[in-house]
C-alpha positions in Angstrom: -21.4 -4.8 104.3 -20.8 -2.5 101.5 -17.5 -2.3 102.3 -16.8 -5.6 102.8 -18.1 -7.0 99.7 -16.0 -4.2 97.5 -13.3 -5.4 99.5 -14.0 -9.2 98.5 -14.7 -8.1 94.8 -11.2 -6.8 94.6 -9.8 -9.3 96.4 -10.9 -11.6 93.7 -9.8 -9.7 90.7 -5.9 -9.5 92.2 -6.3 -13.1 92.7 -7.6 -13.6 89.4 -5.5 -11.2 87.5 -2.3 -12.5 89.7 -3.5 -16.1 88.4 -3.7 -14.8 84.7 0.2 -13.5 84.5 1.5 -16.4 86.7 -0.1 -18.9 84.2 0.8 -16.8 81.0 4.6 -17.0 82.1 4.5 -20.5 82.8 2.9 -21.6 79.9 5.7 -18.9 77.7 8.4 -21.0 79.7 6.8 -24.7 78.9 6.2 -23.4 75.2 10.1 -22.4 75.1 10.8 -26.0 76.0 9.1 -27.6 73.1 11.4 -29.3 70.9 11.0 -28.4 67.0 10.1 -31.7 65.7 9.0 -30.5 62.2 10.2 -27.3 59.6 7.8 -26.6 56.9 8.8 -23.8 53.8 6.4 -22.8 51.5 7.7 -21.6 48.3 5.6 -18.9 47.1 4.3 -18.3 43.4 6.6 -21.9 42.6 3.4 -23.1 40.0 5.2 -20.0 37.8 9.0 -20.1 38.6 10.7 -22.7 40.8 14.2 -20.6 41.4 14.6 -21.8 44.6 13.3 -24.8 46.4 12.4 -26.3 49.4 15.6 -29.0 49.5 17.5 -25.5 48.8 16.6 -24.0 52.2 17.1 -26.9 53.7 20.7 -27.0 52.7 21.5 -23.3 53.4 20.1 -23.3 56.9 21.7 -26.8 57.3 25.4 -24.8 56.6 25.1 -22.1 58.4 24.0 -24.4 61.8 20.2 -22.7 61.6 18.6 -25.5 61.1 15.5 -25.5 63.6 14.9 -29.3 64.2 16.4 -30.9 67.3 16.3 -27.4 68.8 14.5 -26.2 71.8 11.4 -23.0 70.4 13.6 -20.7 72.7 17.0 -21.5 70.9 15.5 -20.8 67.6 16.4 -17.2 65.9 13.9 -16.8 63.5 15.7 -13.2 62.5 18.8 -15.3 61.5 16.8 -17.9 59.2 15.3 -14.9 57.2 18.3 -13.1 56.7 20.6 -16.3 56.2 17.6 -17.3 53.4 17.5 -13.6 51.8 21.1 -13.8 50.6 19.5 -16.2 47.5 19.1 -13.8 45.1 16.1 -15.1 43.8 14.3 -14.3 46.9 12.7 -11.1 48.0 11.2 -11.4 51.2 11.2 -14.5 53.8 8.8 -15.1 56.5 9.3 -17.6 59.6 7.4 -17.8 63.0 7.1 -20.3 65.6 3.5 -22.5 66.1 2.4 -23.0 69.1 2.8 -26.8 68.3 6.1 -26.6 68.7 6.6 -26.3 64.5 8.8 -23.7 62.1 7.0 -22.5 59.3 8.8 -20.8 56.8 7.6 -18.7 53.8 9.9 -18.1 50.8 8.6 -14.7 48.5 10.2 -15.3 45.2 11.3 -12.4 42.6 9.0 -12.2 39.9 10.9 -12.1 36.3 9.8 -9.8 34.0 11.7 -9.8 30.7 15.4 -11.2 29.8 18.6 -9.3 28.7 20.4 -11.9 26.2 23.0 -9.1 24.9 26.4 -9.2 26.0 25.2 -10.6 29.8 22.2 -13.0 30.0 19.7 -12.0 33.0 16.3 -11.2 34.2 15.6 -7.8 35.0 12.4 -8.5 37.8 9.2 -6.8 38.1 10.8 -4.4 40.5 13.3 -3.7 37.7 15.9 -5.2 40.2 18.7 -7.1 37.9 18.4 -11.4 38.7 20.7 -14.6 37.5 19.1 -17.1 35.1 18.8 -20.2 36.8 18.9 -24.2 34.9 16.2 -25.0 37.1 14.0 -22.4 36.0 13.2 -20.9 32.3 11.0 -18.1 32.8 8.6 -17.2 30.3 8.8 -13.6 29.5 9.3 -10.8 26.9 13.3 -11.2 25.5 15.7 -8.3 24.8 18.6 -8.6 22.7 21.0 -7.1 20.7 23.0 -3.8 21.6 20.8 -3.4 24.9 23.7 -0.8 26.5 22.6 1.7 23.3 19.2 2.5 25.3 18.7 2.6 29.4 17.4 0.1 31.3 14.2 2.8 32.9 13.5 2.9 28.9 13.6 -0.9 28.0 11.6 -1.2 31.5 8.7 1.4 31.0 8.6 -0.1 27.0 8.2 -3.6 28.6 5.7 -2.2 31.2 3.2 -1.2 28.6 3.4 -3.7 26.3 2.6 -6.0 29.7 -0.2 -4.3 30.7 -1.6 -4.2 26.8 -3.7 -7.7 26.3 -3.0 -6.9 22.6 0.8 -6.4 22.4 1.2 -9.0 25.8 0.1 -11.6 23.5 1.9 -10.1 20.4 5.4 -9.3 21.1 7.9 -11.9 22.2 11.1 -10.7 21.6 12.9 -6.5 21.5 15.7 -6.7 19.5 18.1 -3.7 20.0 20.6 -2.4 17.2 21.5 1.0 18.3 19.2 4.3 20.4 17.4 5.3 16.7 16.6 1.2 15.2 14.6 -1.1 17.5 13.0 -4.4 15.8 9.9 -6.2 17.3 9.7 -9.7 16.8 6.0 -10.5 17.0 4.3 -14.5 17.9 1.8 -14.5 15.1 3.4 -13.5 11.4 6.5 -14.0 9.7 7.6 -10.1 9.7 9.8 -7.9 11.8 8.6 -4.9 12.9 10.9 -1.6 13.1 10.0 0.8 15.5 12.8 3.0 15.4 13.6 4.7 18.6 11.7 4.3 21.8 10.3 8.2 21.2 6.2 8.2 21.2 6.5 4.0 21.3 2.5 4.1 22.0 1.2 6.3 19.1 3.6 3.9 16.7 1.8 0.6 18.3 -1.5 2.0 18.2 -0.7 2.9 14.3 0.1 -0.9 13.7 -2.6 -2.3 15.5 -5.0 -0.2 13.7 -3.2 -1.7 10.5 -3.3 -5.0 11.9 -7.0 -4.8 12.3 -8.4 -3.0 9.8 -5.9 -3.3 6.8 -4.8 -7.2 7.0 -6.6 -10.0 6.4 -5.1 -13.7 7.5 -3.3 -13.9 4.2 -1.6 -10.8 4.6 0.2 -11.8 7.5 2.9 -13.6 5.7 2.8 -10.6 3.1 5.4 -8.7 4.4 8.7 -9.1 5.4 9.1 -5.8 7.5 6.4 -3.2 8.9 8.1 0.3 9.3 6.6 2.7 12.2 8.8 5.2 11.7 6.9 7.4 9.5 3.9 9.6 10.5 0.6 8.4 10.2 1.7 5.7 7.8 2.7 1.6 8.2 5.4 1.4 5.2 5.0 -2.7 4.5 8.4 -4.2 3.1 7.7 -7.2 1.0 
């Protein structure tokens, strides 16, 4: 009896197992079938910058023949709509998968701007310090850099951007860089009529620390429009220029 029973237990789990695969492939095929009635792209990030949009990737994948609607799941290439979408430069990473509904979903990672080059070239260098087109349909909001901006390397301008970023103080303070040559660099800053000349890009941090002590401690609202330049070039001293 033993026997028999282990022999009707196994029975039933090849059945069941046999069942299992069988209804898993059928399924895969009937779900291959389904006709994409609906695409959907999410622009990521687009309440900040709106590079690209969704009437964009509809017209790229409509000329290059990937569009999915009309289009059996099985005949879709998903591969070929990320790579066909990643050729915007604005973009940096695309996702698209298939819903079991028989739907495209598509998900559109933007590149992030971080500060603009208006010198000879006008562009956005982005937060992976990856060089990016200005666009009409966007204006990004971000720290500006002008002026003779070939005198000093980009990983300079970039790490002198990444700090004043990441300082609340200076974020808030400093709108525009304004490059002469490698030794004269001028601040513009949001609150004040002054410039500020910090010279070269050599101990940047110890010369902003300096001027935000001053700024706290040695100003008073009136004084803000008291000077027409603050010099940081000099050791332990703000030199105002009236």
């Amino acid at each position: 009896m033993k026997i028999f029973r282990s022999i009707l237990i196994l029975f039933g789990l090849i059945v069941t197992a046999c069942y299992i695969v069988f209804s898993m492939l059928f399924f895969s095929k009937q779900k291959d079938k389904l006709i994409c009635k609906e695409m959907q792209v999410e622009i990521n990030d687009s309440t900040n910058f709106h590079f690209i949009s969704e009437k964009d990737v509809a017209i790229m994948l409509a000329n290059s023949q990937l569009t999915p609607i009309g289009k059996t799941l099985n005949e879709i290439d998903v591969q070929a709509i990320e790579h066909e979408i990643e050729k915007q430069i604005a973009v940096k990473k695309v996702e698209c998968f298939k819903s079991p509904s028989g739907s495209v979903q598509i998900v559109v990672f933007q590149r992030k701007p971080f500060f603009r080059i208006m010198g000879q070239e006008d562009y956005y260098i982005d937060t992976e310090g990856k060089r990016m087109p200005t666009s009409l349909q966007c204006a990004a909001h971000v720290p500006i850099v002008t002026g003779n901006t070939q005198k000093i390397s980009l990983p300079a301008i970039i790490d002198f951007v990444r700090y004043i970023d990441k300082e609340t103080f200076w974020n808030a303070q400093i709108e525009q860089i304004h490059i002469v040559d490698s030794a004269f660099v001028e601040l513009t800053p949001r609150v004040g009529n002054h410039q500020i000349i910090l010279g070269s890009f050599d101990n940047y941090e110890k010369k902003l620390n300096k001027l935000k002590n001053f700024y706290i401690k040695g100003m008073n609202q009136m004084d803000w429009n008291r000077y027409k330049k603050l010099d940081l070039r000099y050791k332990n001293q703000v030199i105002g220029i009236k």
